[in-house]
N, C-alpha and C positions, 0 to 999 in steps of 0.2 A: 467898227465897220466890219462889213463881214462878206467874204471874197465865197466866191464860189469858182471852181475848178470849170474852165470848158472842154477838155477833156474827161475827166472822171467822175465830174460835180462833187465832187469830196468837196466840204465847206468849211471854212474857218476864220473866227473870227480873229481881229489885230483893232491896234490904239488905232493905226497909221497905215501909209502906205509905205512909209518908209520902212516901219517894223515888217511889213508881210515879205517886204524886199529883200531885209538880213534876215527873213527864217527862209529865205528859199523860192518865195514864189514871185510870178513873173506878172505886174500889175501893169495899169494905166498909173502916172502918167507917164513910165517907163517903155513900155511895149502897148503895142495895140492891143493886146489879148490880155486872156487872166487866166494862169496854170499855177497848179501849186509847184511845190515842192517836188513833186516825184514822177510830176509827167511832164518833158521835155516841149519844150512852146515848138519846138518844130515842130511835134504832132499837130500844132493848130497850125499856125503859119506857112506848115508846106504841103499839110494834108497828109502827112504818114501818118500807115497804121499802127495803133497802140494797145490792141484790142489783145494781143496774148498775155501782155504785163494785168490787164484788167479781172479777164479769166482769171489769173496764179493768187490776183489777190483774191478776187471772190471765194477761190479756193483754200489758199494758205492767209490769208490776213491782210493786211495795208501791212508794206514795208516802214520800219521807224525811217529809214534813209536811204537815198535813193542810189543805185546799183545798176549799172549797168545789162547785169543779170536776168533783173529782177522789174526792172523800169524801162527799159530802153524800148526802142521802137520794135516791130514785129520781130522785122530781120535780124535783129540784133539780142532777143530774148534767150540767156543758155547759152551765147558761144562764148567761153572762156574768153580765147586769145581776143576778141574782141572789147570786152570787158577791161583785160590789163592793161591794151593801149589804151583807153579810156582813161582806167587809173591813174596813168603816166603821163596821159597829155593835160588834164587835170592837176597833177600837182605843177604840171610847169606854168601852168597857166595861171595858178594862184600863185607863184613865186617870182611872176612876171610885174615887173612897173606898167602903168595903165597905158603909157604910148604901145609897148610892144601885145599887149591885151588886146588892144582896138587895133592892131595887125592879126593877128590872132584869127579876132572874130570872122574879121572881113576875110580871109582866107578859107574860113570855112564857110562864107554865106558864098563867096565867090572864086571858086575851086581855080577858075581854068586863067581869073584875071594872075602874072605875073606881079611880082613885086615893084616892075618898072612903071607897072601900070597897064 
């Protein structure tokens, strides 16, 4: 089957959708949307711009892997320190068990909600 990017339309095909899910991209019946690899589903889901990462590639390449640098949303294209926290909340995030993951998540879809609720 073969997924197309609705951000970048970068296209690729997979067995599965579970395979397109462990190379990275964000499928049905997972998420509502379909992003690869290198473009963050908030670009679709919240409507942020992603158009400077698109530019860099048209210019320098498609990234093999995605960078906060180099992918991330407008605001966020080139600023280092923004990047490393990235890097850092990323590994904790992958070294998290799935309870504390899906606190994780919900914290960042929902900033201002407390942990009490």
């Amino acid at each position: 089957m073969k997924f197309k990017c609705q951000c970048c339309d970068f296209e690729q095909e997979f067995t599965s959708t579970e395979v397109a899910f462990e190379a990275g991209w964000d499928t049905p019946p997972r998420f509502s949307y379909t992003t690869c690899d290198l473009c963050p589903g908030i670009c679709v889901f919240m409507n942020l711009p992603h158009d400077k990462a698109h530019a860099l590639w048209a210019k320098e390449g498609r990234p093999k892997e995605f960078s906060m640098l180099t992918c991330g949303i407008d605001d966020d294209i080139g600023d280092q320190k923004k990047s490393d926290n990235f890097d850092a909340s990323y590994e904790q995030f992958k070294a998290a068990d799935d309870a504390t993951k899906a606190d994780m998540v919900e914290s960042l879809l929902n900033p201002r909600r407390g942990k009490d609720g």
